[in-house]
Each structure stands twice: as C-alpha cells, then as structure tokens.
C-alpha positions in Angstrom: 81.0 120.5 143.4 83.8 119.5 140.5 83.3 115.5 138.9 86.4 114.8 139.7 84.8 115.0 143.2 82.5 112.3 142.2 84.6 110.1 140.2 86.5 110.4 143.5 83.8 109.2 145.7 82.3 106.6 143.8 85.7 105.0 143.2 86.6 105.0 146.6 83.2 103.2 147.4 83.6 100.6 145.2 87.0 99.9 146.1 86.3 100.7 150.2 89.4 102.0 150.1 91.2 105.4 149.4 94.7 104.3 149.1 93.9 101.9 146.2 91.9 104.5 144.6 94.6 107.6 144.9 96.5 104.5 142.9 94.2 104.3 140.4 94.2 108.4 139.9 97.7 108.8 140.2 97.3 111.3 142.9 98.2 111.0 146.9 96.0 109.7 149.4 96.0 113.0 150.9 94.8 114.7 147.8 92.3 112.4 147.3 91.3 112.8 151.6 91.1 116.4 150.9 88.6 116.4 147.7 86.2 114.2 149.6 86.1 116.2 152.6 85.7 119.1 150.4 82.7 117.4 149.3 81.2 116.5 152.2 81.8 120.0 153.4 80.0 121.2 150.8 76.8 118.9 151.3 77.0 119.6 154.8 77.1 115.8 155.9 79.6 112.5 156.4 79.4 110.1 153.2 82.3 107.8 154.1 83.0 106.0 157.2 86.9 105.7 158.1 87.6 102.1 159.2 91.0 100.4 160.1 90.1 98.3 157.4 89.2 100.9 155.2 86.3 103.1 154.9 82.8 102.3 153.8 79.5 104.7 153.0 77.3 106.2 155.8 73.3 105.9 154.8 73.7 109.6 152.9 76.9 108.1 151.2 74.7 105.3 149.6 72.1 107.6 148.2 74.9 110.1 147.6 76.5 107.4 145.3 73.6 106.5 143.7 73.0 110.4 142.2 76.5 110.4 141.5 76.6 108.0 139.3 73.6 108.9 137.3 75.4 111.9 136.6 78.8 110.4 135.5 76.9 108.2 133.4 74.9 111.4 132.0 78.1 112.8 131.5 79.8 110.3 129.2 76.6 110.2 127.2 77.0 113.7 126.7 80.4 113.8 126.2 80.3 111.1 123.1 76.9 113.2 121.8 79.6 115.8 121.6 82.6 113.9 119.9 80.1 112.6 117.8 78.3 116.2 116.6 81.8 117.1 115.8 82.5 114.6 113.3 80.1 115.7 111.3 79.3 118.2 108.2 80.3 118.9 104.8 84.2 118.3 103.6 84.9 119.1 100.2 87.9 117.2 98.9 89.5 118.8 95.4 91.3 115.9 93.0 92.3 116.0 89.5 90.6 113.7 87.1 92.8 110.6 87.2 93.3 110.5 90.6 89.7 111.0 91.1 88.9 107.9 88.9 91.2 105.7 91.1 90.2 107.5 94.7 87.3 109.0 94.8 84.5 106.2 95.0 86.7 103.7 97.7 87.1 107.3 99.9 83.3 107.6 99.8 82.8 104.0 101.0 85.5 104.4 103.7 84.0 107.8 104.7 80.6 106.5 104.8 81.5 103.3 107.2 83.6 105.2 109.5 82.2 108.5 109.5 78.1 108.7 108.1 77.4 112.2 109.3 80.2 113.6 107.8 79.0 114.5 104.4 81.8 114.7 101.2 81.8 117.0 98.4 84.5 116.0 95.2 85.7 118.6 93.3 87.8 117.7 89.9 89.7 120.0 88.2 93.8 120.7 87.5 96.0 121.6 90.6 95.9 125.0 89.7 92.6 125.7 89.9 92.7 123.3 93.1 94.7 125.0 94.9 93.1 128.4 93.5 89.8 127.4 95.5 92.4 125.7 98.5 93.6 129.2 98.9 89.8 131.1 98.7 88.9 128.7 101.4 86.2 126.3 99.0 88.1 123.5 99.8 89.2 121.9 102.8 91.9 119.3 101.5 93.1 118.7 97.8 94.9 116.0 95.9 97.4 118.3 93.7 100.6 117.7 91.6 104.0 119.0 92.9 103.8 122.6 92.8 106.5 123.6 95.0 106.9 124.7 98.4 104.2 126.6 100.2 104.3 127.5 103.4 100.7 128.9 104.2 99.6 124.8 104.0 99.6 121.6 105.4 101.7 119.8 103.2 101.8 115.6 102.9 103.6 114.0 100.0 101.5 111.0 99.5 102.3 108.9 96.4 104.0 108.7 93.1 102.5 107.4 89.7 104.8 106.6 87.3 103.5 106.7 83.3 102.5 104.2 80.8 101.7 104.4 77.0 98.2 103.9 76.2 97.0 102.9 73.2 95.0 100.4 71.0 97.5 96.9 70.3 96.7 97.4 66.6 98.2 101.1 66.4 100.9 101.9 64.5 104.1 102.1 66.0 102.3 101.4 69.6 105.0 98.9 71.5 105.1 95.4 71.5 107.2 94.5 74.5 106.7 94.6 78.2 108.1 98.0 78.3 109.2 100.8 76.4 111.8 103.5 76.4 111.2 107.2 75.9 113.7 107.1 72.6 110.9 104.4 71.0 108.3 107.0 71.2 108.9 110.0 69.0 107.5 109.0 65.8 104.7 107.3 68.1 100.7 109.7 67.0 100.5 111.0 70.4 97.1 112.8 71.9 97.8 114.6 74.7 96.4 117.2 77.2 97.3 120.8 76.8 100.2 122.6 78.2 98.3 123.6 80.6 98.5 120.3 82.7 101.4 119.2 85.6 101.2 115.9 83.5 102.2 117.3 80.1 105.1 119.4 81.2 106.3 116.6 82.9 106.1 114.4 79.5 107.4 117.6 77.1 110.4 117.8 79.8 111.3 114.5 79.4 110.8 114.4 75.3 113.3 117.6 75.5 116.1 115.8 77.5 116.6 113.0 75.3 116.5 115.6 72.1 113.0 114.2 70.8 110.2 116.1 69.0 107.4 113.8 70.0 104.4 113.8 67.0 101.4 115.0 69.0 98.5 115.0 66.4 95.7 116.1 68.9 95.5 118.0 72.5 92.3 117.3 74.4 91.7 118.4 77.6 88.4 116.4 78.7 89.2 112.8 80.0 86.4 110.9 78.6 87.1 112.8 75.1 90.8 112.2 75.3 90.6 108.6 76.2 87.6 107.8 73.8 90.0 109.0 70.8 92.7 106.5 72.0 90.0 103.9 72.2 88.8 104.9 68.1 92.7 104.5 67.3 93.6 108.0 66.4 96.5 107.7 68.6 98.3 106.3 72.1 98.8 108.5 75.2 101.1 108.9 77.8 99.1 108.6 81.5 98.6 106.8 85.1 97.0 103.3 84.7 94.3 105.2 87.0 93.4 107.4 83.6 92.4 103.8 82.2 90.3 102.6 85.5 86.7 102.9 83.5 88.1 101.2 80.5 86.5 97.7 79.5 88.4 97.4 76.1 91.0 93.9 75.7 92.4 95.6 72.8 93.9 98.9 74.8 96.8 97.9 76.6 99.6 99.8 78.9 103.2 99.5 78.7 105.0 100.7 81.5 107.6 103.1 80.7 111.0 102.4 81.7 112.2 105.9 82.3 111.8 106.8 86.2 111.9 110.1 85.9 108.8 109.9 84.1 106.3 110.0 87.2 104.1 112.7 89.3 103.7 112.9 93.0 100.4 114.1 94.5 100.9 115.9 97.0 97.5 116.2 99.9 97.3 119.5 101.0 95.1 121.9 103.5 94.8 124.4 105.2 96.7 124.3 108.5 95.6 122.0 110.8 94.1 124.9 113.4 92.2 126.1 110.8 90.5 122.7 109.9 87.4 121.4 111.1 87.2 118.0 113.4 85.2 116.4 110.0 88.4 117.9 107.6 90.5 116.3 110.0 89.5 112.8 109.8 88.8 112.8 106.5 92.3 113.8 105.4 93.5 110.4 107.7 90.7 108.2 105.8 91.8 109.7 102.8 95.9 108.3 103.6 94.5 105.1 104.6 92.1 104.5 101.3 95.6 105.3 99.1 97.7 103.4 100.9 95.4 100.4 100.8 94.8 100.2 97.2 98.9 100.5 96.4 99.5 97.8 99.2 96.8 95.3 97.5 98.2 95.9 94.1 95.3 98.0 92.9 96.8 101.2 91.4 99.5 99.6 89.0 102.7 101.9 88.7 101.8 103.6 91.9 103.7 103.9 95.0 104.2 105.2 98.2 106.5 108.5 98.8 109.0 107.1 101.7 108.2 103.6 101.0 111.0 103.2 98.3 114.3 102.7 98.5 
C-alpha cells in the first residue's frame, strides 16, 4: 500500500469523481483507475462504487476513508516534525570586527524570529584567520574581505563600504568640509591598524598612488583601543561608519572620502552548498536579507550593495 494510493482514494471520495481528481493529480484517469484497484486488490474488498454519475464509497470504502485519513494527517504532522528538526542546531558565522558591530546583533534578532532552534555562534577575527577556520571546517559561513578567487567555496559578493576619516572636530588638521580628498590627508596624525589588515593595504595602496607618505603616529590592532585613542584626540582614522556604530560622542564626526576607490567588498562565503547543513543554509539567506535591509533603510552610511550600482 503506497500514500499516493490514499491520497488517491480519499480525493476521489470527496470529489465522487475520478476524472476530476486525475485533473487535480495531473495523471490519466486510467492511472488513477489502476492505483485504486490496486488498492482494493490489496485489501481484498470494493471501496468505490462506479456510477454513471460517478462513483461513490461502498460501506468498507467509508471506514476505509476514515483510517486513511488519519494517516495522511499523521503524515504531514510528521513530515513538518521533520522539516522542522532540520532547521535546527549550531551555525557559527565568522565576521571581522566592523562588520560585526554593524551585523551581528540585527542577524541574531532575525535568526531568532525566523528560526529559534537554530542556535548562532559569532566568531570575530581578520579574514585570514576566517577563512583559516572556513577551510578547517569551524565555520560554516564567513563575512571576509576580497581575497581572491577560490574555487573550493561558495562564493557571494555581498556589499561594498566605502571609507570615511574619523576623528575628533577639534583635531588638528581633521577636515572641515562635507568631504575630503585623499591629497588633504597626508600631514593628517593618522592611527591605524597594522599591516596585517585587508583595510590597511587598501588605505597604504591608495596613499602610494597619489605619491603621499601618510603620518601614521600609532598602529593599534584592537577596535575598542584604536577607536578610544581617536575619541582622546591622539589622532583621526580612516574606517567604515560601522567601525563608529558604538560611538555616543557629538564631537567625533565622519567625512566621507571622495576617492571611490577607497572602499572594501565583503565577500559571504562557505563551504559548498552539499556540504552545508539545512540550519547553515538558511542562515546564510537571513544573513543577505539582514544586510540588505539595513543598506535599503539607510542604516549602514557609505554602504552599498554589489550589483545594485550603476
């Protein structure tokens, strides 16, 4: 006995008719003839009644129906028990600092309306060691910096943050305007992370193709530390707005640089998609959604969407 046997029969019944049902099931009236006979074969006695109008259920046929349906129901229950069970477990996400301060808490929200069962684990740290614990299978999806190709991964461009001085209004040499140029920056104190960062060779870079020397007085790699200097004066930085997102200071302010090649794409990557779990799955899609929703309500300043410009 197959359910498609029963979903069959009780269709038929509540339809009393078999041509309307094969409709329904996109199969041939024969087809659908053939399966309940099989079944009624198979339980050794006549469930339906063929009429000229149709066909209706002998007295088994009625109690038939009734069993049936308990078990279709029994199976559905089942079935979303299942779907349910698999959208659940532990996903562990990997971000670096600045993104995390801008993503990390409205993904946790998101994940914990749509998904409660599934249970997130953040990870901050520089792409490299990111993708270092990608590739040793500790993480299921990261948030990294363009790296370059790599083939062994799922590979999503997702966003592009372009970079803004950051500094107190009352430092020296920190601009006045609504924007500023690279060239205005070189005798600027700058405190910046070290070499080791995506973000600083992508600052150094640009400093070297203009011909500038730019005057970093201090390299600090710890967030908190770094930004807590800029906030004491001791000099500006060059960041995301999303490296200022715990910042309650009027007298820190951001000026947008004007140079757009000054910007870093995160990139969301994972393993491939046959190697991730149901839970890793729709996380990575709630992830998309939560970063596309905060650059569409004007919440990440300087942020935008790779594929959405022109």
């Amino acid at each position: 006995m197959e359910l498609k046997q029963l979903r069959y029969f009780v269709r038929v019944v509540e339809l009393g008719s078999m041509g309307r049902a094969a409709i329904e099931f996109n199969v041939t009236t024969s087809t659908l003839s053939q399966q309940i006979s099989r079944l009624e074969s198979e339980l050794s006695t006549r469930l339906l009644q063929r009429l000229s109008t149709g066909v209706v259920p002998t007295g088994a046929g009625i109690e038939f129906r009734e069993h049936a349906q308990i078990v279709l129901r029994q199976v559905k229950i089942a079935s979303s028990a299942a779907q349910e069970g698999r959208l659940s477990g532990k996903v562990s996400v990997g971000m670096a600092p600045t993104t995390a301060l801008m993503l990390a808490l409205p993904l946790l929200k998101a994940m914990r309306e749509r998904y409660p069962k599934i249970q997130l684990h953040i990870v901050e740290g520089l792409s490299a060691h990111l993708t270092a614990l990608l590739d040793s299978r500790r993480l299921d999806l990261t948030m990294r910096f363009d790296m370059g190709e790599d083939h062994r991964m799922s590979v999503t461009p997702l966003l592009k943050e372009y970079l803004f001085v950051i500094g107190m209004n009352t430092l020296p040499g920190m601009p006045k305007g609504k924007s500023t140029r690279l060239e205005h920056l070189g005798k600027l104190p700058l405190i910046l992370p070290s070499g080791r960062h995506t973000l600083v060779s992508i600052i150094m870079n640009a400093f070297k193709r203009k011909n500038i020397i730019p005057n970093v007085v201090a390299e600090i790699d710890g967030l908190n530390t770094l930004i807590g200097a800029v906030q004491a004066g001791m000099g500006a930085t060059i960041h995301p707005s999303s490296a200022t997102s715990f910042i309650h200071n009027e007298n820190i302010v951001l000026i947008p640089i004007a140079d757009k090649s000054l910007h870093r794409c995160s990139i969301l990557t994972s393993r491939p998609d046959e190697e991730l779990s149901p839970a890793a799955l729709a996380t990575r899609v709630v992830l998309k959604d939560v970063a596309r929703g905060l650059i569409n309500d004007g919440l990440w300043e300087g942020a935008s969407l790779l594929g959405s410009e022109k």
